[in-house]
MIPA-403451 format. One record per atom (N, C-alpha, C, CB): z negated, y, x negated; residue in one letter. Coordinates in pm, whole numbers, padded with zeros to 5 digits, always signed. Glycine has a CB too. Example, Ala and Ser with C-alpha at 12.3 -4.5 7.8 and 13.67 -1.06 7.14 Angstrom:
2
-00780-00569-01319a;-00780-00450-01230a;-00780-00330-01320a;-00905-00447-01131a;-00708-00225-01285s;-00714-00106-01367s;-00787+00003-01290s;-00572-00060-01408s;
***
This chain:
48
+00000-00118-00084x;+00000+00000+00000x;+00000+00125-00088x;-00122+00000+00095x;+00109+00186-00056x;+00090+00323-00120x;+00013+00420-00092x;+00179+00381-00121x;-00075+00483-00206x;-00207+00556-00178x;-00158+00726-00133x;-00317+00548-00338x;-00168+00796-00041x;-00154+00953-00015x;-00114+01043-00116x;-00273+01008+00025x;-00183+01018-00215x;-00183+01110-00348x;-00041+01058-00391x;-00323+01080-00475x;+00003+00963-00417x;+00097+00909-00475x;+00196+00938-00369x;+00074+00771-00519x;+00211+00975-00245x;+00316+01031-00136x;+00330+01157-00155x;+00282+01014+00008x;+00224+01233-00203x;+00220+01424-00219x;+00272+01424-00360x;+00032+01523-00211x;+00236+01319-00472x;+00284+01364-00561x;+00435+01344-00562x;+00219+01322-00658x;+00503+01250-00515x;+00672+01238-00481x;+00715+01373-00447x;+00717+01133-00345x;+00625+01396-00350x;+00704+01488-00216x;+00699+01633-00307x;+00588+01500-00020x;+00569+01672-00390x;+00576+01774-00519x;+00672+01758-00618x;+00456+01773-00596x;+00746+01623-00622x;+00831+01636-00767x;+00954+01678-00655x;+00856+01461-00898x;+00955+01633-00600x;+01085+01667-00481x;+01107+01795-00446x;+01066+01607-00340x;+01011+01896-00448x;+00981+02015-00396x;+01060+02108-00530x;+00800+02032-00365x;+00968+02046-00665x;+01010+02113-00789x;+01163+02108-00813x;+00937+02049-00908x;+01203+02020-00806x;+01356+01968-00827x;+01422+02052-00738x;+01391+01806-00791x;+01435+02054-00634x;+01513+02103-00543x;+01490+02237-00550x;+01496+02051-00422x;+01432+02312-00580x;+01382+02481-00637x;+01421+02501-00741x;+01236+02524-00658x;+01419+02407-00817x;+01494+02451-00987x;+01656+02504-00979x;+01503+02283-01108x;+01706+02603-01075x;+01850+02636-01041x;+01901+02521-01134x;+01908+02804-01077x;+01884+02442-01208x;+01974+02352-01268x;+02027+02274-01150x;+01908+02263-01380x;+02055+02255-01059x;+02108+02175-00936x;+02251+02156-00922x;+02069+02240-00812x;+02305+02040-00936x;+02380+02074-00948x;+02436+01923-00838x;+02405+02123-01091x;+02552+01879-00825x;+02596+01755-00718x;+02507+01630-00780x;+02790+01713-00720x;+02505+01589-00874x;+02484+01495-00965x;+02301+01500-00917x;+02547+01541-01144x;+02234+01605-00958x;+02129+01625-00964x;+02101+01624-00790x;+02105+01744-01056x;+02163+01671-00692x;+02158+01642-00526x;+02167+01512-00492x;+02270+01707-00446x;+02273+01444-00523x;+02258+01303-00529x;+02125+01213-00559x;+02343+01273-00618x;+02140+01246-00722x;+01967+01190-00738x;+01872+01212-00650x;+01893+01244-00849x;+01811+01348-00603x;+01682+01378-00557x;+01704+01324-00416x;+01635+01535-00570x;+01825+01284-00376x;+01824+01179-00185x;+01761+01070-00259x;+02024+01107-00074x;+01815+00999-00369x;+01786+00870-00410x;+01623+00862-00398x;+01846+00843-00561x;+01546+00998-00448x;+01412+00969-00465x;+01341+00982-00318x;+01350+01068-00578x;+01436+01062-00281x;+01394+01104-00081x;+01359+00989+00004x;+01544+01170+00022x;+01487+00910-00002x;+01545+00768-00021x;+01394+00636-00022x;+01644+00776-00200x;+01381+00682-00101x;+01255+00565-00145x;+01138+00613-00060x;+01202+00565-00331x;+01112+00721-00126x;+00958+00790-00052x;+00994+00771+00105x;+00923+00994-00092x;+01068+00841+00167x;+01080+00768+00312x;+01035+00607+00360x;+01226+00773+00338x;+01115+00529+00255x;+01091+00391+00242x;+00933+00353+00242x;+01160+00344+00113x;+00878+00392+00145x;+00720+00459+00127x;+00646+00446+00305x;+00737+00675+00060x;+00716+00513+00266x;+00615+00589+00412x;+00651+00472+00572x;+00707+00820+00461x;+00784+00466+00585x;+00810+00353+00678x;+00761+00211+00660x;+00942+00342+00687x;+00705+00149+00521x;+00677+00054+00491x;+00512+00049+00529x;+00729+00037+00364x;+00409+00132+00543x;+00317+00186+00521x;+00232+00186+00692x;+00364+00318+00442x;+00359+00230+00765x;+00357+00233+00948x;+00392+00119+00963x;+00458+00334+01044x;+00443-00016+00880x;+00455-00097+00968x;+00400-00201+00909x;+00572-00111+01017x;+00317-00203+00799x;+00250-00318+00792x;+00076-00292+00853x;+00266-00366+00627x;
***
């Protein structure tokens, strides 16, 4: 089970990334990938 802290800290690297101007397609791509998971996270979490 994934612990809260470890969901805020995703959702903070997610926050940083996406605010940074280095952004670029490559770098948009990636940060769904991490979106991607943490969602996963979280849906896995409601259903066990």
């Amino acid at each position: 089970m994934r612990e809260e802290s470890e969901i805020r800290e995703q959702y903070e690297f997610l926050q940083d990334e996406l605010d940074s101007e280095e952004m670029n397609h490559e770098s948009v791509r990636q940060m769904f990938t991490y979106y991607k998971r943490a969602l996963g996270w979280v849906l896995e979490e409601e259903h066990m």
